[in-house]
MIPA-904402 format. One record per residue (C-alpha): residue in one letter; x, y, z. Coordinates in steps of 0.2 Angstrom, whole numbers, padded with zeros to 4 digits, always signed. Layout:
aXYZ...
This chain:
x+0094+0225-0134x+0097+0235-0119x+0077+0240-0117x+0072+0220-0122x+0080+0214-0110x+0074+0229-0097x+0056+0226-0104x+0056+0207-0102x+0061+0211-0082x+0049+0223-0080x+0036+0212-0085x+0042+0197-0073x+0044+0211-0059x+0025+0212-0062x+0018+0195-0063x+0026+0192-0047x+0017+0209-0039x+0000+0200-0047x+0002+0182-0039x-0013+0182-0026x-0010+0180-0008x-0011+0161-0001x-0026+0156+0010x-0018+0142+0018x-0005+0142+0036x+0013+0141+0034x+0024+0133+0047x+0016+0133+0062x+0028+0125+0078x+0013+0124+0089x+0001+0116+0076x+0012+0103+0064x+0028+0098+0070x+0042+0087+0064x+0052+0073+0071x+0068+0072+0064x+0085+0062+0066x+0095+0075+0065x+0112+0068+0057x+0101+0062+0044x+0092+0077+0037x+0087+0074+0018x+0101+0078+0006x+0089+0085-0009x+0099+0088-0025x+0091+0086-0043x+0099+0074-0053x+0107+0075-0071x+0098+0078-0089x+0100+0059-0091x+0089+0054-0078x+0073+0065-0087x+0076+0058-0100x+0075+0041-0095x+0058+0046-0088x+0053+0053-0105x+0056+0037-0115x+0073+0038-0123x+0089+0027-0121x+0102+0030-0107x+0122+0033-0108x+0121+0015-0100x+0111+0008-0116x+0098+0005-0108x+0080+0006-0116x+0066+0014-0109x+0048+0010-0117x+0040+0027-0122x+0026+0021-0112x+0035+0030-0099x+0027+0048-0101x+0029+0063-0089x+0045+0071-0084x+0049+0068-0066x+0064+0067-0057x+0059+0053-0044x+0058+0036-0046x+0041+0035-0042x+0034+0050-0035x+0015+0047-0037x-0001+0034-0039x+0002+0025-0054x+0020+0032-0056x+0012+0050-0068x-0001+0060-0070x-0008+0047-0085x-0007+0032-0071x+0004+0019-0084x+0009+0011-0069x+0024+0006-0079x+0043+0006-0073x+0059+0010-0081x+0067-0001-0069x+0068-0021-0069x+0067-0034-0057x+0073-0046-0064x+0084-0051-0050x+0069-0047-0036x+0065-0065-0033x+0052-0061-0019x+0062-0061-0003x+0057-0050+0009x+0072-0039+0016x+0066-0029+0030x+0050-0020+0033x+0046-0005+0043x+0032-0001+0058x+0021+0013+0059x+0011+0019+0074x-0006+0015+0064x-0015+0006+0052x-0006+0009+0033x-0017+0009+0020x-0010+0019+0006x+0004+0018-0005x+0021+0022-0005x+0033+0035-0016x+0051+0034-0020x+0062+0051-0022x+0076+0050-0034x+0089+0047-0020x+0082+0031-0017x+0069+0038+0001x+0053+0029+0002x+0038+0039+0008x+0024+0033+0017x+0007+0038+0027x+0002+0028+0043x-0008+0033+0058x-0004+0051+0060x+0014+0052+0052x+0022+0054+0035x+0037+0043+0037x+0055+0045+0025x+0061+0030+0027x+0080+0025+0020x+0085+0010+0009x+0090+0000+0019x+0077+0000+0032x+0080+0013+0043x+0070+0029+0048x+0077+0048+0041x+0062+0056+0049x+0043+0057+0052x+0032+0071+0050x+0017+0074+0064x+0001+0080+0054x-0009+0081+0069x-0022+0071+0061x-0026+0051+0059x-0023+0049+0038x-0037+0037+0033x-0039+0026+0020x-0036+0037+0006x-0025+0051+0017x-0010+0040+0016x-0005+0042-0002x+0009+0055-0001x+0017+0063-0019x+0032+0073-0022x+0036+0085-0035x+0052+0089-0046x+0056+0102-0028x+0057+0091-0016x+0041+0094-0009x+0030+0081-0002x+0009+0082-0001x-0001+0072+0009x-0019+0074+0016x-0027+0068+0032x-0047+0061+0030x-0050+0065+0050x-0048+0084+0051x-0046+0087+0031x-0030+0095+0029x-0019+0097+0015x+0002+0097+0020x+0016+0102+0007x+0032+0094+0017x+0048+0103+0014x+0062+0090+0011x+0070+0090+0026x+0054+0082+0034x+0047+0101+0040x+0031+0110+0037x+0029+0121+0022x+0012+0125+0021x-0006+0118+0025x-0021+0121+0023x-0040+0116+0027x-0048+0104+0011x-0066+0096+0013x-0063+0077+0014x-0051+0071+0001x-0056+0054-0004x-0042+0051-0017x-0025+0052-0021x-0016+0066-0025x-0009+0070-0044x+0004+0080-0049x+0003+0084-0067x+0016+0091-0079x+0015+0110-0074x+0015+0105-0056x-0005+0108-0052x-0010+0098-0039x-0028+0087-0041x-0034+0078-0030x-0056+0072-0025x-0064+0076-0011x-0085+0073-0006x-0088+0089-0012x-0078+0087-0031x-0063+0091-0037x-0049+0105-0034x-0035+0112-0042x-0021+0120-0030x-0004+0130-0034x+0008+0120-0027x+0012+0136-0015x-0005+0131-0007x-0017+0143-0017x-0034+0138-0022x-0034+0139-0042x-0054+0133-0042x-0066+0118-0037x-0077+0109-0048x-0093+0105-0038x-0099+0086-0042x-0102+0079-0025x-0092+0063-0022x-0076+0060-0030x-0065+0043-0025x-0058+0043-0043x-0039+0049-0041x-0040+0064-0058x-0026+0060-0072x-0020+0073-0083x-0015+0074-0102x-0001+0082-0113x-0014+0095-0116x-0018+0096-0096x-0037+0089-0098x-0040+0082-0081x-0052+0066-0082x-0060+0059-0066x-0074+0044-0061x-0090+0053-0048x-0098+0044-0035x-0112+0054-0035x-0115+0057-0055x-0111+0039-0058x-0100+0048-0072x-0081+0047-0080x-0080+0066-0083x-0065+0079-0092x-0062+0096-0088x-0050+0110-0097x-0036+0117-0088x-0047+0130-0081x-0060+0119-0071x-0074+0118-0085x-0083+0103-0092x-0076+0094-0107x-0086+0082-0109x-0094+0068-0097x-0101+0051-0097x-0116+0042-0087x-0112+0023-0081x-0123+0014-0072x-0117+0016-0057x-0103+0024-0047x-0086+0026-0053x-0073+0022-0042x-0060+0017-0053x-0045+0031-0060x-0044+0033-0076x-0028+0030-0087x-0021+0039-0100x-0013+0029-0116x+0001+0038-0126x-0012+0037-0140x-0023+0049-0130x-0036+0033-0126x-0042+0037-0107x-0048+0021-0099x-0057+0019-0083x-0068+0007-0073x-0086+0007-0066x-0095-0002-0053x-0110-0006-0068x-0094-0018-0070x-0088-0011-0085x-0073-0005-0091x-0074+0008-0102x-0062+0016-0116x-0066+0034-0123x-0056+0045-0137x-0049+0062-0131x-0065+0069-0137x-0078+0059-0129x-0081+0047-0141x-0087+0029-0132x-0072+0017-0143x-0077+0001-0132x-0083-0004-0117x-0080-0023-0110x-0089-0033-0096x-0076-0036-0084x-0090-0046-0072x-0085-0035-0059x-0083-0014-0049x-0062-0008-0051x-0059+0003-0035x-0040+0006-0046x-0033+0009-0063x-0028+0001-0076x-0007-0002-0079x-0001-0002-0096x+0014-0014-0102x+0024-0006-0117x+0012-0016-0129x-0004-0006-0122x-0012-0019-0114x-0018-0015-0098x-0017-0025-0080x-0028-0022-0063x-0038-0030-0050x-0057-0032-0047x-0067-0031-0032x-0073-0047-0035x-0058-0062-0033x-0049-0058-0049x-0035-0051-0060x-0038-0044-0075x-0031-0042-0092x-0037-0032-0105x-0028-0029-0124x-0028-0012-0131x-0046-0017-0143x-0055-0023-0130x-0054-0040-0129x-0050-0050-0112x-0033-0059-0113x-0032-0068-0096x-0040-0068-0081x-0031-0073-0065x-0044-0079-0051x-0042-0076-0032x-0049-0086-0020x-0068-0085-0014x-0070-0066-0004x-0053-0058-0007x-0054-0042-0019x-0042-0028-0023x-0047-0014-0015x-0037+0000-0020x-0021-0008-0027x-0014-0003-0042x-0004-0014-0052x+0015-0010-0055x+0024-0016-0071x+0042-0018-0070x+0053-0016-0086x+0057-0035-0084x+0036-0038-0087x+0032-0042-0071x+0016-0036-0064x+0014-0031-0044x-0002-0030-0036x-0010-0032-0017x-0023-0040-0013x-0036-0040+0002x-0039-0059+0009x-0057-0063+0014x-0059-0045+0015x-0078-0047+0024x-0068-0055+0037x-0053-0045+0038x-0042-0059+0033x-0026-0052+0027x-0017-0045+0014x-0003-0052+0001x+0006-0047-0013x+0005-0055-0029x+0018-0054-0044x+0013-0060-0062x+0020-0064-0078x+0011-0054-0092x+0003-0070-0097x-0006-0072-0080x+0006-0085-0074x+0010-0085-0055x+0026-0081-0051x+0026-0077-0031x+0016-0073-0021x+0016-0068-0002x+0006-0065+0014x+0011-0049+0025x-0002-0047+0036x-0018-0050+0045x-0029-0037+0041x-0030-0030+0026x-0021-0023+0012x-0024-0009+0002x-0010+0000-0004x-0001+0000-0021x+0015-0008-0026x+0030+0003-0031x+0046+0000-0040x+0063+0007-0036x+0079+0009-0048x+0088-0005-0039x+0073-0017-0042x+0066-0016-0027x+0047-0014-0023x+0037-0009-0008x+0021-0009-0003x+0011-0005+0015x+0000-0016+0023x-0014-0015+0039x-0011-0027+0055x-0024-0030+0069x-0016-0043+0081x+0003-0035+0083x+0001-0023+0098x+0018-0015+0092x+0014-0009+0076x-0004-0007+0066x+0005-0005+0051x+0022-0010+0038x+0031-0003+0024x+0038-0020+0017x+0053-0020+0006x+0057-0035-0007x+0072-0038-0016x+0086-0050-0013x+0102-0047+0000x+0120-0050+0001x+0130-0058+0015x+0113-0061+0026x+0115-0067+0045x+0105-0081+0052x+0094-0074+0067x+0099-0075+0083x+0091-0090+0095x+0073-0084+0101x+0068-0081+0119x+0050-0090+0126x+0042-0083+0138x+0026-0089+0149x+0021-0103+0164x+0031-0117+0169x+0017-0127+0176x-0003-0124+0169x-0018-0135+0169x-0025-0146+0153x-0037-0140+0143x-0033-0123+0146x-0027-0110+0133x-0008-0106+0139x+0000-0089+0130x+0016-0088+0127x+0027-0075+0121x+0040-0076+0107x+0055-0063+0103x+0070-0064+0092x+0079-0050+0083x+0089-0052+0066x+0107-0042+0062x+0102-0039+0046x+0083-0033+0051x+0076-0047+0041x+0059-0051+0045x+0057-0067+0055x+0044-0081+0057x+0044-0093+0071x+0041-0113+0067x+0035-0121+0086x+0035-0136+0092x+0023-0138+0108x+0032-0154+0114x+0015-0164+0110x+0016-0169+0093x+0009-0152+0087x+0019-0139+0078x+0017-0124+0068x+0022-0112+0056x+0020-0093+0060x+0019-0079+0049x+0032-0066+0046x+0037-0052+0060x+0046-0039+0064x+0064-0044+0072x+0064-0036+0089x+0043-0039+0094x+0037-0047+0105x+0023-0060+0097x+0011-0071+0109x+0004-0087+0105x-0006-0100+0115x-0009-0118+0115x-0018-0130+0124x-0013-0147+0130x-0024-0163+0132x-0016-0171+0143x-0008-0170+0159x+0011-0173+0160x+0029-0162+0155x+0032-0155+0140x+0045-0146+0131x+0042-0132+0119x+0053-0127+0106x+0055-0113+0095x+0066-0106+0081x+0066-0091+0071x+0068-0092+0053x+0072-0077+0039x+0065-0075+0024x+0080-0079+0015x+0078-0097+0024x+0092-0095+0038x+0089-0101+0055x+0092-0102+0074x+0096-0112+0086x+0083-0119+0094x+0076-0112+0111x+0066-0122+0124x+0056-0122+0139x+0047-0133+0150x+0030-0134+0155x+0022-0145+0168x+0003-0152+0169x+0001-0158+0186x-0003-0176+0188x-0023-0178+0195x-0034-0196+0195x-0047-0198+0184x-0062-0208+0189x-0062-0223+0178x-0079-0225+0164x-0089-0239+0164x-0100-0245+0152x-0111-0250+0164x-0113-0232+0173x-0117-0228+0153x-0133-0239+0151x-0139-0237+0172x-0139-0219+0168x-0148-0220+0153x-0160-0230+0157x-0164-0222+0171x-0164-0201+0166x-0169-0195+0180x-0162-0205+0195x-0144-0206+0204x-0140-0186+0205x-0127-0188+0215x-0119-0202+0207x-0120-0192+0188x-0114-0179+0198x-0097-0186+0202x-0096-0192+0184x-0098-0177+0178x-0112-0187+0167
């Protein structure tokens, strides 16, 4: 027993002398550094057996049943795109109680267009500008991590593994960043462009596309090999079996690989494939073209179906515990798709708007979460959307006013998040939003309005509107410019500073108004301030001056003159 047990250390001892070296820089202070609050350092500790195996599919010590659906053991409530490696986009977690309300939202120094994660402490992760941020809960900042480079559309998608350890990739200087927990640099290391999200599968392999192909890393930073396609936007999924399947731009194919980074098998489309494939607990892998197809394939290649969907998918397809599957189009739609192939609803969106990169969240109470770009050729906005499976609307909100490509994620107490892009707030490009309901809320406190007390009609007057909110709550403003024009604004930030202008017709006094409103429907008091239109006289207008000067074009230039005729 003595020399088994010496024999089985001695061979350990030796694979850890064979491990090859790692090619990428670990925690540099004067290249990456960290911002921290330091009386909230992360707290990581793993969490009990229970918890894996809610993850896994089985029922809880609480009772409560969790659809098989569910594949993947992680430790985190949603710790990647699409919640796993196979991209079910299906929650354990209900919201049942989540009626839509807005709690608080949280700026970033730049524009946030990918998705968020959720740790199993209940941390929300997210990418905006140059920054990771950790963000508590309730709404408050536990750290941000500098990555010396501007993350990109597709370098905001962080995802963290059963350590602890955070990944996320800048487009504009193509760096790969492991994040220790504590919001400090573990390692980097220099990537081509990555173009997709990154995936974590079971053994802890990290895949992710870039416009060279696809790699495999260690998750100590090592190279394990590159698969050479040209472009990939097609975030990979991974199998039981650890087959990695991916879209190309380039071979207009859906491809799978083996563990070791050779081909499978592949398929040609007509057309590039930006949409990620998902992985069904039967083994069927799904995924979209922009030939407007979507596309269903056995484990071995085999074409089972393929449906006109009328339109490209730049996402994946969620599954519900049934097998049908839920996602958004880039042309003005929502779609649902039953395991054989047929189309079950379709849930239209106005003229221009598309979902660009959202993928759907399904909450164990069957709801369906997903974001949508507003008249995105015109940069119109970006709202969330929740559905009932049946395509019925349930709510449905605007968060900003440029545009929104980020996916929904659900947390164990029922709240989701999401990020969104903003152009006209000077004090923040970018917001993680939370949504969920609140106890003992607190009306916001009476705005403050701030511009000229005397201007000039027809002229455009700005002014500027501030309130802030106990509870953080974001806030909207409803004004009343005193001359029988009000209106509602969207939804801020407490504590900005938002400027609006109007224009008065006529000359006299006027009082303007304003109260701020939370999402939950409290309000202020009201705040005013008076304006004054100096007083001037108007020539008067006679008819007569109307047909002398029309019958007579070119005469009396002095007299159209001082009619401004």
């Amino acid at each position: 027993m003595d020399k088994f047990i010496l024999g089985i250390a001695a061979g350990f001892f030796c694979c850890l002398l064979a491990l090859p070296s790692i090619p990428c820089q670990l925690n540099s202070a004067d290249k990456v550094k960290s911002e921290l609050n330091v009386d909230l350092i992360y707290p990581y500790s793993r969490v009990s057996l229970d918890k894996i195996t809610l993850i896994a599919g089985a029922q809880t010590n609480n009772g409560m049943n969790v659809s098989p659906m569910v594949v993947g053991l992680s430790l985190h409530q949603w710790p990647q795109q699409g919640l796993n490696c196979r991209h079910v986009g299906r929650s354990p977690y209900s919201t049942a109680e989540n009626t839509g309300i807005e709690k608080w939202r949280y700026p970033s120094d730049d524009w946030s267009d990918g998705s968020p994660i959720i740790d199993t402490n209940g941390t929300i992760y997210y990418g905006g500008g140059y920054y990771l941020y950790a963000i508590n809960n309730n709404g408050t900042l536990k750290w941000k991590y500098y990555t010396n480079s501007i993350l990109g559309e597709y370098g905001g998608h962080p995802a963290i593994d059963n350590d602890g350890i955070i990944y996320i990739s800048t487009v504009y200087g193509s760096y790969l960043h492991a994040v220790n927990p504590n919001g400090t640099l573990k390692w980097y290391c220099k990537t081509p462009e990555i173009d997709t999200s990154i995936t974590i599968a079971d053994d802890g392999i990290l895949y992710y596309g870039h416009i060279q192909g696809l790699d495999a890393r260690y998750s100590n930073g090592t190279l394990k090999w590159t698969f050479p396609c040209g472009g990939v936007q097609s975030t990979p999924a991974v199998d039981e079996q650890g087959i990695i399947y991916f879209g190309g731009i380039d071979s207009f194919s859906i491809n799978a690989l083996y563990p070791n980074g050779t081909m499978k098998w592949n398929y040609t489309t007509e057309a590039w494939v930006h949409g990620s494939p998902t992985i069904a607990p039967d083994g069927t892998i799904y995924c979209g073209s922009d030939d407007n197809y979507l596309y269903a394939f056995y484990p071995n290649g085999t074409l089972k179906w393929k449906t006109y969907t009328g339109s490209g998918m730049r996402s994946s397809p969620s599954l519900d515990q049934n097998g049908n599957m839920y996602f958004g189009m880039w042309h003005s739609k929502i779609m649902s798709v039953a395991p054989n192939g047929t189309v079950r609803w379709t849930f239209a969106l106005p003229d221009g708007d598309r979902v660009w990169g959202s993928t759907a969240a399904i909450s164990d109470d069957s709801t369906v979460y997903i974001g949508s770009c507003i008249d995105m050729d015109m940069n119109g906005g970006g709202e969330i959307i929740a559905l009932g499976l049946d395509g019925t609307l349930k709510w449905r909100k605007t968060l900003c006013d440029s545009s929104l490509h980020s996916a929904p994620v659900i947390s164990a107490d029922g709240s989701v998040y999401i990020c969104s892009s903003n152009d006209g707030n000077p004090e923040a490009w970018g917001y993680l939003h939370a949504f969920n309901t609140m106890e003992n809320n607190q009306p916001p406190e009476t705005p403050t309005i701030n511009g000229p007390a005397q201007a000039e009609v027809r002229t455009s007057v700005k002014y500027i509107f501030q309130a802030d909110d106990v509870d953080h709550t974001p806030l909207s403003f409803y004004i009343d410019w005193g001359d029988g024009i009000d209106r509602q604004t969207i939804d801020y930030e407490p504590g900005i500073q938002v400027p609006f202008f109007h224009t008065w017709a006529k000359k006299g006094t006027y009082t303007i108004k304003a109260k701020a409103i939370d999402t939950f429907g409290l309000e202020s008091d009201w705040a005013t301030i008076t304006v004054k239109m100096p007083m001037s006289y108007e020539l008067p207008h006679f008819r007569f001056y109307d047909w002398l000067l029309e019958r007579f074009p070119n005469a009396f230039p002095i007299l159209r003159c001082i009619l401004n005729y």
